[in-house]
Every structure is written in C-alpha cells, then in structure tokens.
TORPA-4810 file (N, C-alpha, C, O; in nm, 3 decimals):
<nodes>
NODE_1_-0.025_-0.160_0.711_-0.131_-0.193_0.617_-0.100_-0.128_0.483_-0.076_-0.008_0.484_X
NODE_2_-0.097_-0.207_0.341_-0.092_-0.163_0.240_-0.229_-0.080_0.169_-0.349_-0.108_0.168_X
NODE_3_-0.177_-0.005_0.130_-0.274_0.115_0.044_-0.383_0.086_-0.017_-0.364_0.131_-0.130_X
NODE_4_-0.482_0.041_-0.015_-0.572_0.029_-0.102_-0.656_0.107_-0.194_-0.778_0.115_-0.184_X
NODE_5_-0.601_0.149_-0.262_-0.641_0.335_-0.298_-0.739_0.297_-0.378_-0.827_0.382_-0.376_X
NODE_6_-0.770_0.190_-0.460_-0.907_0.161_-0.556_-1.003_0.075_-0.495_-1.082_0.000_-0.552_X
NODE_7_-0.986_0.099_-0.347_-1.125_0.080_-0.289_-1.097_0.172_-0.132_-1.112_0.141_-0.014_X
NODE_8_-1.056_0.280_-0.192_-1.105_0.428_-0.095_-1.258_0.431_-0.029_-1.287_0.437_0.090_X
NODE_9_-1.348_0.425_-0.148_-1.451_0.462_-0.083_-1.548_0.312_-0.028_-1.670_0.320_-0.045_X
NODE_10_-1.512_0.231_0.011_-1.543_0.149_0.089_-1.544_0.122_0.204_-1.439_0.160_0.258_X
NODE_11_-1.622_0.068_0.281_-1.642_0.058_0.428_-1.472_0.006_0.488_-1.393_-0.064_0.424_X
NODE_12_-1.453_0.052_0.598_-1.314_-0.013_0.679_-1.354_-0.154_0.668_-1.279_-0.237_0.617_X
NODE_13_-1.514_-0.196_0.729_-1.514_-0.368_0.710_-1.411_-0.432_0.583_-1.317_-0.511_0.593_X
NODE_14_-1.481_-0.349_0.433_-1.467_-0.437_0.331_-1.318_-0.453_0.305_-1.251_-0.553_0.280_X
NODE_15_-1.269_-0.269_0.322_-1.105_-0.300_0.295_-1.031_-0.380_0.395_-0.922_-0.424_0.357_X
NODE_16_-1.071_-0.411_0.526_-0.999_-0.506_0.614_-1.021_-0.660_0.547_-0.922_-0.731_0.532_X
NODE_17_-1.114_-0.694_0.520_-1.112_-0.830_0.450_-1.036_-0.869_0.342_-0.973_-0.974_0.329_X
NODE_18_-1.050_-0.736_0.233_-0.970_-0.750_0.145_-0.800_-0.770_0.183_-0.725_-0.856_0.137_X
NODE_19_-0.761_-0.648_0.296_-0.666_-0.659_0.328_-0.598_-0.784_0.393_-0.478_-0.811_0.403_X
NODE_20_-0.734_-0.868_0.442_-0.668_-0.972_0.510_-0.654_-1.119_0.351_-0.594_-1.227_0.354_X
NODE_21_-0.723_-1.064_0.253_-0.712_-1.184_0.149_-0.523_-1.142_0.090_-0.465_-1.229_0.025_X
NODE_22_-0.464_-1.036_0.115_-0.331_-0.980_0.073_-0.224_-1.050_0.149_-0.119_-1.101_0.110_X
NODE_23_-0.286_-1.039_0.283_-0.183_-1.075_0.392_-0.184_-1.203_0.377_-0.072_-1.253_0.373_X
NODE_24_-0.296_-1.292_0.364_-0.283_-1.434_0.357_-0.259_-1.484_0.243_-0.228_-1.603_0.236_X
NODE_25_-0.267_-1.424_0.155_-0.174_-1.470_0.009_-0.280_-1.482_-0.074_-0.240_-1.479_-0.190_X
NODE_26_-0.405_-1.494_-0.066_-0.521_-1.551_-0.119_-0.590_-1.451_-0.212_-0.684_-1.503_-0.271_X
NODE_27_-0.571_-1.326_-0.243_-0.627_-1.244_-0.329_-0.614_-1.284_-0.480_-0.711_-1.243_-0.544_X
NODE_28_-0.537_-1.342_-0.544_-0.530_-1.408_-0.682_-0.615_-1.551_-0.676_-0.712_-1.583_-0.745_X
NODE_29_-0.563_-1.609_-0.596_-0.656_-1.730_-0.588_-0.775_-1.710_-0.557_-0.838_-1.791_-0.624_X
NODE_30_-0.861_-1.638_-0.483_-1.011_-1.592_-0.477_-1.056_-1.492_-0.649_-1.169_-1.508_-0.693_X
NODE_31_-0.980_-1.422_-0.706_-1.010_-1.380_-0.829_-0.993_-1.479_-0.978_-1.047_-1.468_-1.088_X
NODE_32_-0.915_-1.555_-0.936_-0.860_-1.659_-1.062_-0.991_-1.777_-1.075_-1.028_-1.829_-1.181_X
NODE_33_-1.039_-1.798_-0.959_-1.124_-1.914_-0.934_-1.290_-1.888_-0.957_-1.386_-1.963_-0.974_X
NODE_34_-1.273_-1.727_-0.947_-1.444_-1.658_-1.016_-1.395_-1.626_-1.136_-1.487_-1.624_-1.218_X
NODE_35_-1.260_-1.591_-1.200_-1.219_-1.524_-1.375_-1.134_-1.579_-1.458_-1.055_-1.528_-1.537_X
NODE_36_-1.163_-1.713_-1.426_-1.005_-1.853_-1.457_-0.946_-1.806_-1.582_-0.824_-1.817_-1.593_X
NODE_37_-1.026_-1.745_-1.700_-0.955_-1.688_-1.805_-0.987_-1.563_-1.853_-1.079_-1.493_-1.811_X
NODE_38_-0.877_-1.526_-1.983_-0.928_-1.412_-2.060_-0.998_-1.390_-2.097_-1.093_-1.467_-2.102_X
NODE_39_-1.002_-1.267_-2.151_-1.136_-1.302_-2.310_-0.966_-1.248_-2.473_-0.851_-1.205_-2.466_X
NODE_40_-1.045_-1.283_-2.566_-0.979_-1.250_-2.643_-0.968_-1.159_-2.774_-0.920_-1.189_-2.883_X
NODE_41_-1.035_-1.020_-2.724_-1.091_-0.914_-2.779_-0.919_-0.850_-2.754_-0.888_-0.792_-2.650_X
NODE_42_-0.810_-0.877_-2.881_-0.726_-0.780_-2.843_-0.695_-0.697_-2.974_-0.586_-0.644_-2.956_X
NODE_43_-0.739_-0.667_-3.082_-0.732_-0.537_-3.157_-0.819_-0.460_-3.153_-0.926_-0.501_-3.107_X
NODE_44_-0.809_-0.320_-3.198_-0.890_-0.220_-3.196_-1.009_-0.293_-3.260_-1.117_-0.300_-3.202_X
NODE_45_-0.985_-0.351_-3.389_-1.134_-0.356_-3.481_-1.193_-0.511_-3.393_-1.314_-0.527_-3.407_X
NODE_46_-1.137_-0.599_-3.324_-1.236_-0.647_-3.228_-1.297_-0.592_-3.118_-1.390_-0.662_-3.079_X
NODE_47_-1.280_-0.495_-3.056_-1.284_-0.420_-2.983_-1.414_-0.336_-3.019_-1.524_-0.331_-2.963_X
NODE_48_-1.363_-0.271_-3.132_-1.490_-0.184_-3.248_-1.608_-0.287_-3.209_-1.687_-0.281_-3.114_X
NODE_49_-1.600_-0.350_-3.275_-1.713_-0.472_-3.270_-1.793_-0.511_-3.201_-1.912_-0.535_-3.226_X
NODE_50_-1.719_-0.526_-3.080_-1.806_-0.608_-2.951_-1.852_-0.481_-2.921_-1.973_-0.491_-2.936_X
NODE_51_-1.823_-0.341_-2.880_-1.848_-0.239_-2.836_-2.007_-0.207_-2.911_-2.110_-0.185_-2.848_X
NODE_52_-1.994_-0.210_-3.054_-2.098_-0.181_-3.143_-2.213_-0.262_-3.129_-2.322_-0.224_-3.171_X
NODE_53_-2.189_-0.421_-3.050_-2.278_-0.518_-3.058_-2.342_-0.468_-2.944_-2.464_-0.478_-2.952_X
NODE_54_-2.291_-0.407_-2.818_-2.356_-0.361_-2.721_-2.452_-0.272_-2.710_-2.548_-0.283_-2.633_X
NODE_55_-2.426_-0.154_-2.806_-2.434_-0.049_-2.824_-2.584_-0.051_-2.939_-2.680_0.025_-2.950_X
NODE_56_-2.544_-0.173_-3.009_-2.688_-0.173_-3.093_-2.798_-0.248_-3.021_-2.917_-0.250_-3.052_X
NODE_57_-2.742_-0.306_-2.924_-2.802_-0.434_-2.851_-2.927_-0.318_-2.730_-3.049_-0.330_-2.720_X
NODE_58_-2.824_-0.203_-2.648_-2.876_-0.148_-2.547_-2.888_0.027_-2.576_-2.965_0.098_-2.510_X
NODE_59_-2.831_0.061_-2.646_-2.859_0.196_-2.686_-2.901_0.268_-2.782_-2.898_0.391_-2.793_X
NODE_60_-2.956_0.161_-2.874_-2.970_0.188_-3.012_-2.972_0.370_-3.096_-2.900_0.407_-3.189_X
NODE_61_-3.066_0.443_-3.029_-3.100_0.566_-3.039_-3.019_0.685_-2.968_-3.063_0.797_-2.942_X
NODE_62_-2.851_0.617_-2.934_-2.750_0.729_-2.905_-2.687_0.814_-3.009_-2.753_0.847_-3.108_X
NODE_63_-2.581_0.848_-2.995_-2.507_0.902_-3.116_-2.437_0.809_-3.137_-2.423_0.715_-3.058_X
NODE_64_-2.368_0.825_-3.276_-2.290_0.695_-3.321_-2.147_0.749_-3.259_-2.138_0.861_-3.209_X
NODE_65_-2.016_0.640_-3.268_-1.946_0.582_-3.219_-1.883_0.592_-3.319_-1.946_0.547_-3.415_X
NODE_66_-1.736_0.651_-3.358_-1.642_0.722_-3.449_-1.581_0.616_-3.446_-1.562_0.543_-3.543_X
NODE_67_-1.547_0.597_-3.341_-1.359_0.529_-3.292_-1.402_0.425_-3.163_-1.498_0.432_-3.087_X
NODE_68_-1.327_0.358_-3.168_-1.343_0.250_-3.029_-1.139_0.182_-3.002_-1.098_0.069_-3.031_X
NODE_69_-1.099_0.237_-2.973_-0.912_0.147_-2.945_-0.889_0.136_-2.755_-0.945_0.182_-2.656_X
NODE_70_-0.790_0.061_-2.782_-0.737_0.048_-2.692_-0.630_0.187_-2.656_-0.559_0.243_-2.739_X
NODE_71_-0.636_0.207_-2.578_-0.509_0.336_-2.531_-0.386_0.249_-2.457_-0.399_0.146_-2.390_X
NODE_72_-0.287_0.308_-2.484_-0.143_0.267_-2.431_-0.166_0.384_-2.350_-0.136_0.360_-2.233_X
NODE_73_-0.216_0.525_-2.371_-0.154_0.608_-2.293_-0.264_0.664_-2.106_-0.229_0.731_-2.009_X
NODE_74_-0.391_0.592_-2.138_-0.444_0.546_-2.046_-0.413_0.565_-1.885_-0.458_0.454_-1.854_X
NODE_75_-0.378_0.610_-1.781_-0.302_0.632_-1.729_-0.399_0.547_-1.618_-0.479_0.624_-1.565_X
NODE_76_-0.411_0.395_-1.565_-0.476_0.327_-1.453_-0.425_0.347_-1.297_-0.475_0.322_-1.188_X
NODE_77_-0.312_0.401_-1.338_-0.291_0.495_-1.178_-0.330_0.654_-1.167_-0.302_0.719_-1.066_X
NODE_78_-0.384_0.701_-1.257_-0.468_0.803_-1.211_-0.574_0.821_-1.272_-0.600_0.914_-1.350_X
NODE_79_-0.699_0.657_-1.212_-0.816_0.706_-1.230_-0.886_0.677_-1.358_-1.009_0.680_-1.366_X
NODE_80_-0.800_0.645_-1.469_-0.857_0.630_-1.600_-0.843_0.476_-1.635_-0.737_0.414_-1.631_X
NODE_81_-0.951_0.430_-1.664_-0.926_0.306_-1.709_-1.042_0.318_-1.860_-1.040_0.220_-1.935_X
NODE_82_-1.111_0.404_-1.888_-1.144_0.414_-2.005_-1.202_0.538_-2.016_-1.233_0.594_-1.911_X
NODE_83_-1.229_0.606_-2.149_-1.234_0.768_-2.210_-1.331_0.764_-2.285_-1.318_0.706_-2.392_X
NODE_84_-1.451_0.822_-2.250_-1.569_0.869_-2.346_-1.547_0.996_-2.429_-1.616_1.083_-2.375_X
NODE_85_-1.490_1.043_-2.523_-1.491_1.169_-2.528_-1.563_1.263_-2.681_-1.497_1.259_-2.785_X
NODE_86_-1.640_1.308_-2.681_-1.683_1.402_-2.784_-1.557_1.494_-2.874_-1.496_1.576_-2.805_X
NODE_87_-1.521_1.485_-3.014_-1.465_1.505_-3.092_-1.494_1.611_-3.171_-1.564_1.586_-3.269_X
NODE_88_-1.462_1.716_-3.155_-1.521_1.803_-3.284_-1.435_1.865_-3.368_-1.338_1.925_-3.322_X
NODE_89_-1.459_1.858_-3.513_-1.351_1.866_-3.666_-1.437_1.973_-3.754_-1.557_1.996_-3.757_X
NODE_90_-1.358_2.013_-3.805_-1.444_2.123_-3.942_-1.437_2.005_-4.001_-1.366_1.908_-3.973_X
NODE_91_-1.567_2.027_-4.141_-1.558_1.938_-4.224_-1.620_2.028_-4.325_-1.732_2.073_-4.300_X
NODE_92_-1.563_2.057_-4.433_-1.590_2.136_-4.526_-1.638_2.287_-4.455_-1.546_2.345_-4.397_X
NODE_93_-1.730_2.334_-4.453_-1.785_2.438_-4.374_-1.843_2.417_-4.227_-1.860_2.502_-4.139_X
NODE_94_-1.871_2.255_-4.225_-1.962_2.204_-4.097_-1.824_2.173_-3.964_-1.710_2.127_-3.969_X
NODE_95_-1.922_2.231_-3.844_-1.859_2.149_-3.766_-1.879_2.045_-3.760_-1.996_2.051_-3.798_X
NODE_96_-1.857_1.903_-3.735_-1.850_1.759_-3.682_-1.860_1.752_-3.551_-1.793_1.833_-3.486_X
NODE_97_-1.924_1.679_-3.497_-1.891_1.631_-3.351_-1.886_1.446_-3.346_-1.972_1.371_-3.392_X
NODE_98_-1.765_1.409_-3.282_-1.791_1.262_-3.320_-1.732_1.198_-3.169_-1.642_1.235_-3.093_X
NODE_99_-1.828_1.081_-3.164_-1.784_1.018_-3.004_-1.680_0.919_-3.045_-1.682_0.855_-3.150_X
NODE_100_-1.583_0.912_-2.944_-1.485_0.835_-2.958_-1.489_0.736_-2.771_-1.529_0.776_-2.662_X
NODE_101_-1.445_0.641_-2.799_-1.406_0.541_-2.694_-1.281_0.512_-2.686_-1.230_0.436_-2.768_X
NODE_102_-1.209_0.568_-2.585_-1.082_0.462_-2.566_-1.085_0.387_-2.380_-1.127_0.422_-2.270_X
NODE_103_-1.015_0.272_-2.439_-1.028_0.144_-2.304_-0.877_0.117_-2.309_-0.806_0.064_-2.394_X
NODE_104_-0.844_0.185_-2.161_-0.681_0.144_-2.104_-0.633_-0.011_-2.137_-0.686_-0.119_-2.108_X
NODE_105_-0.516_0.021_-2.208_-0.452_-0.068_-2.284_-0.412_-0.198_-2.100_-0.294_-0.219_-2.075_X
NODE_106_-0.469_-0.231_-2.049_-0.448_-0.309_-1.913_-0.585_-0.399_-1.966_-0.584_-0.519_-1.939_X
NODE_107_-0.679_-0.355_-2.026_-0.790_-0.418_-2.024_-0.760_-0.519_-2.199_-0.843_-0.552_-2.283_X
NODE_108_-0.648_-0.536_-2.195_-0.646_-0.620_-2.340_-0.639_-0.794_-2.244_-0.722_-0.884_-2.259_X
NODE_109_-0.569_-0.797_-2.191_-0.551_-0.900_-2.082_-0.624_-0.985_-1.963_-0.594_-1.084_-1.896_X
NODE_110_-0.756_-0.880_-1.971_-0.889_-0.932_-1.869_-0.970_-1.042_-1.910_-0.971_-1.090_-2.023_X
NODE_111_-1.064_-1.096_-1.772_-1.146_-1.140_-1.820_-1.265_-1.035_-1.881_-1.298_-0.921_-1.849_X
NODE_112_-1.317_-1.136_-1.994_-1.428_-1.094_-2.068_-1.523_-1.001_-1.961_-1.577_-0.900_-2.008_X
NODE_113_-1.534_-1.019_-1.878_-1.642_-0.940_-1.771_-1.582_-0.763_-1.688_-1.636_-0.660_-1.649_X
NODE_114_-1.448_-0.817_-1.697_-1.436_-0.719_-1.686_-1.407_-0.576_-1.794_-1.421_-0.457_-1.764_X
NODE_115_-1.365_-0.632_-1.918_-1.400_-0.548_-2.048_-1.530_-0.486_-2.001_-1.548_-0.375_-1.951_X
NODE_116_-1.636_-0.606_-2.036_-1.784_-0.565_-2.041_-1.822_-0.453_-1.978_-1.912_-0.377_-2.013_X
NODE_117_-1.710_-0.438_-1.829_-1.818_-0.329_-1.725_-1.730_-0.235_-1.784_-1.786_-0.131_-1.750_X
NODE_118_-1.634_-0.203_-1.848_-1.543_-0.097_-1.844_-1.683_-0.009_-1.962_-1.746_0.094_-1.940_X
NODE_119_-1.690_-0.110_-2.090_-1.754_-0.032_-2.213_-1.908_-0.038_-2.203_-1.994_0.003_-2.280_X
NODE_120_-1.920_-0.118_-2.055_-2.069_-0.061_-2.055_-2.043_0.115_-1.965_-2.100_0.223_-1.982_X
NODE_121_-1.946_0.078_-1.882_-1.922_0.216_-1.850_-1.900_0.349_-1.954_-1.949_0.454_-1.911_X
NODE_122_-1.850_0.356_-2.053_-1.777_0.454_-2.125_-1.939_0.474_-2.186_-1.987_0.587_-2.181_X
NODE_123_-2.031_0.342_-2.252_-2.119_0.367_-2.327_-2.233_0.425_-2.279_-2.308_0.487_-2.354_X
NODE_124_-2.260_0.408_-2.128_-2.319_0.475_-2.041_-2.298_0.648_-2.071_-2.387_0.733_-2.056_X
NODE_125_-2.191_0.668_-2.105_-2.172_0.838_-2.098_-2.215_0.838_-2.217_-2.137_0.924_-2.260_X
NODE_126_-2.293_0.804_-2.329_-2.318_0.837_-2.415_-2.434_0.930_-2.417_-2.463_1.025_-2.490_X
NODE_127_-2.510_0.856_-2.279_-2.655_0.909_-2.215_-2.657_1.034_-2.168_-2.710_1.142_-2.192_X
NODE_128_-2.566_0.973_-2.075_-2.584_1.044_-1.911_-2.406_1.104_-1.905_-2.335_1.003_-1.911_X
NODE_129_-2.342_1.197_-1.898_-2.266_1.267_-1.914_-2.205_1.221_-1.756_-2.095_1.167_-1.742_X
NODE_130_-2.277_1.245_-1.667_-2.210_1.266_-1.509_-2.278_1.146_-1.418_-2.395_1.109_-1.431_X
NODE_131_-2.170_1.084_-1.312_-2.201_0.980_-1.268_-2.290_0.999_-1.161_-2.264_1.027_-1.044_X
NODE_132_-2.405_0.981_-1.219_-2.518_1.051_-1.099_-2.570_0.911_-1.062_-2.500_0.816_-1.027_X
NODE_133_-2.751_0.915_-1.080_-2.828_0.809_-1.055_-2.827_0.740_-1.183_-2.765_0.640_-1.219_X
NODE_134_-2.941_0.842_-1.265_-2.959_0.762_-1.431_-2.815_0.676_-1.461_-2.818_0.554_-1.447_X
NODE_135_-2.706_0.736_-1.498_-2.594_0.666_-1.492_-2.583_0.523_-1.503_-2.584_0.452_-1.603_X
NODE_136_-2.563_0.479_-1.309_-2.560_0.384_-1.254_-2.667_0.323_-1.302_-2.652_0.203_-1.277_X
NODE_137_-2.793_0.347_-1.372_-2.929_0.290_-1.348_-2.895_0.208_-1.498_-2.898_0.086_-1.508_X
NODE_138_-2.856_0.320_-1.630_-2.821_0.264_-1.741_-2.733_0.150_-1.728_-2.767_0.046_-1.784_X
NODE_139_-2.616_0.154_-1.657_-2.498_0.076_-1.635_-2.577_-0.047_-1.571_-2.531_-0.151_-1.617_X
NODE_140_-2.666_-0.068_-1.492_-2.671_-0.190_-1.439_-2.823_-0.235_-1.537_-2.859_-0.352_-1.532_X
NODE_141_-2.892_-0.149_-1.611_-2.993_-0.183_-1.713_-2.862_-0.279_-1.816_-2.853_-0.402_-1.806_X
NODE_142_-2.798_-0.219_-1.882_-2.682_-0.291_-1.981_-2.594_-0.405_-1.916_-2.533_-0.479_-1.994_X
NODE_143_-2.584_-0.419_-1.824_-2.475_-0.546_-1.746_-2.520_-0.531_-1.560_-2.463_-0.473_-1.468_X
NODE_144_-2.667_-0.626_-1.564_-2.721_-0.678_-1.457_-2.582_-0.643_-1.281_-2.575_-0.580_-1.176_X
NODE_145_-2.513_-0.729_-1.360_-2.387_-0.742_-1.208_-2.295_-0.651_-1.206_-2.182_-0.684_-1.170_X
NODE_146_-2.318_-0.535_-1.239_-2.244_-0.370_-1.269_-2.168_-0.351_-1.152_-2.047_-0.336_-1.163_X
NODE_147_-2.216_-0.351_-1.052_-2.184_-0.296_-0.960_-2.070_-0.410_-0.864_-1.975_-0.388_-0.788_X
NODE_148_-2.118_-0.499_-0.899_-1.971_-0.659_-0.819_-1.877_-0.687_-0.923_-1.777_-0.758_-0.911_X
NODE_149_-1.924_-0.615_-1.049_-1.833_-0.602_-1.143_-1.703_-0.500_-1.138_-1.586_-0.532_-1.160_X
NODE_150_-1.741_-0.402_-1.112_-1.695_-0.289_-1.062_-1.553_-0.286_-0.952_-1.435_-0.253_-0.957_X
NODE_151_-1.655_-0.347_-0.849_-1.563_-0.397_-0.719_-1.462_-0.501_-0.742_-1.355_-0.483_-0.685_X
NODE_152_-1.477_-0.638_-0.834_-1.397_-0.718_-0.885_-1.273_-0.672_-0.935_-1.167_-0.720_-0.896_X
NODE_153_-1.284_-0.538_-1.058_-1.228_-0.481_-1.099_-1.106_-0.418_-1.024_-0.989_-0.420_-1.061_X
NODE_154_-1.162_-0.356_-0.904_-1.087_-0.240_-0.829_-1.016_-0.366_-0.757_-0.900_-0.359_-0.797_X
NODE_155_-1.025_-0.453_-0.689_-0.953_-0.577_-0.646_-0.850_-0.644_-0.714_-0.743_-0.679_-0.664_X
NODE_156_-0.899_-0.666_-0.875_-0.793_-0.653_-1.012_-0.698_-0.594_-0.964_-0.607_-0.657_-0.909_X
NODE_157_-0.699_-0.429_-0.977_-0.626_-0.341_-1.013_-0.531_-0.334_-0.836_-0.417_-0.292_-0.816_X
NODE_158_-0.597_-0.371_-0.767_-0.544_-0.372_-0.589_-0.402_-0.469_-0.659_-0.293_-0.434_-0.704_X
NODE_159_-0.458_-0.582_-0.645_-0.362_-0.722_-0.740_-0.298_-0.674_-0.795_-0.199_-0.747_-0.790_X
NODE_160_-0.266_-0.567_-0.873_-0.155_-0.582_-0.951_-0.096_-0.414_-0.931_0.003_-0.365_-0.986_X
NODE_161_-0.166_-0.366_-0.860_-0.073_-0.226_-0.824_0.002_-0.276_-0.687_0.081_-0.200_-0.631_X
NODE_162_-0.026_-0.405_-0.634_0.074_-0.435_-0.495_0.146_-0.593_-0.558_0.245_-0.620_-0.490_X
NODE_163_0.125_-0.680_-0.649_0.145_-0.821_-0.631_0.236_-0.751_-0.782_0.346_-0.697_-0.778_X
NODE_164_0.166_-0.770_-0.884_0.200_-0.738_-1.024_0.104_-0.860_-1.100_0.014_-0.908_-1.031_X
NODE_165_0.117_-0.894_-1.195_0.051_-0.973_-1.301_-0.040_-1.068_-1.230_-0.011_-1.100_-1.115_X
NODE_166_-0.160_-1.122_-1.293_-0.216_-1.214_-1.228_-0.246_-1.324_-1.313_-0.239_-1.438_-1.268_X
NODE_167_-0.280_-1.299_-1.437_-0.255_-1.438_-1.575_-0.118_-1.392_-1.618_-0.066_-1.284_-1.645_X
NODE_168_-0.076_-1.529_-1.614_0.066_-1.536_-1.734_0.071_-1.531_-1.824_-0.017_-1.593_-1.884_X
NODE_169_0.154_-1.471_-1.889_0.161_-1.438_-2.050_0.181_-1.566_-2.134_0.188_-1.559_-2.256_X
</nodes>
C-alpha cells in the first residue's frame, strides 16, 4: 500500500477507498471531472487582489494585509502550503508590525477552489492564531464547503506526490 501521508488523519475506511481510486487508476479522473479547470490568478498582484476581495468581503475589521505572493520556497512536502505571518520593522522610531501572506507556489496551477480554501485558510489566522474551533468556524463562515475542500486538496496533493502532474501545461 502506497503512503498516504496527506490524509494521515483519516479513518482506515476513507484512506482504503482512496487507496483503491490509486490502484484502479481512477484518482485523476474522479478529481478532473469535479475541477475540469484552472483558475487564472497567477501573479502576485492578482493574487493581492482576489485575497483583498475576500478579506474586505469577510473580515473587514482585521489588520491590514502588507504583502500577499506566491512562494517558490513553500515547502508542500513538509506541511506548508501557505504562511500567515506577522512582520515587524523599525520605522523611524516606531515599531511596525505588518501581516504578510504567502501561498505555495503549487497553488498557481489549481483549480479556483482550491486557491480559495488555501487563503481562506491563511486569512482565517488573521483572527484566530491556532487551529482550534473558532478557526474552523471562521473558515467554513468564509467558504461554506471548507472542509470537502480541504480533503479535495489533500487528494490533489496524494495525486501528485505518487502520479505527478494532473493538468497539462
């Protein structure tokens, strides 16, 4: 049986099914046929954008949002597929603190839905720091199907840490 390491914490049921969509060849064709295409958010300042549209759309009263890029250095085999992180700079005498977003350079190539859950994820920590309840509660308040989104994702990433690519370039 091949590794399924991005759906660890799932029931033996779910990873045996999955495992059996691998063995029978059918794991791209069951994802291609719910995500037939991209989206086409691939520079930073589109990226900026859609992030900000969310963000004014569902969080209005967070802190603002410095930076929003894609990362090359991202590391989707250990765990990171996007970076919330607090920034702090002298600025004349003041400290600064500024939020920054980066989204693993793998997610230039997705479907649109799966962007969505990554930066509703990151924007979620804007709130709620640690993946508790509130969290999850914000995350599925901002993108209803959070959670099959999620799982889609980790099936993605199954796909192409055992098969390789799943849209052609």
């Amino acid at each position: 049986m091949n590794s399924l390491k991005y759906l660890s914490g799932y029931s033996t049921s779910v990873t045996d099914q999955v495992q059996r969509l691998i063995d029978n060849n059918i794991l791209a064709d069951v994802l291609l046929k719910k995500y037939p295409t991209r989206h086409d958010i691939k520079t930073d300042k589109a990226l900026y954008s859609y992030v900000m549209d969310l963000k004014n759309q569902y969080l209005r009263q967070s802190g603002r949002i410095s930076k929003v890029v894609y990362d090359d250095k991202l590391d989707v085999l250990h765990q990171a597929l996007g970076l919330h992180s607090v920034v702090s700079r002298v600025q004349g005498g003041k400290l600064k603190s500024k939020n920054e977003i980066r989204i693993g350079s793998i997610f230039k190539t997705v479907p649109l839905e799966f962007l969505r859950m990554i930066v509703v994820h990151e924007l979620a920590h804007l709130r709620e720091k640690q993946h508790n309840k509130a969290f999850y509660q914000l995350c599925e308040y901002m993108e209803p199907n959070y959670r099959e989104l999620e799982f889609d994702v980790r099936l993605y990433l199954t796909h192409i840490d055992l098969i390789g690519k799943l849209y052609p370039d």
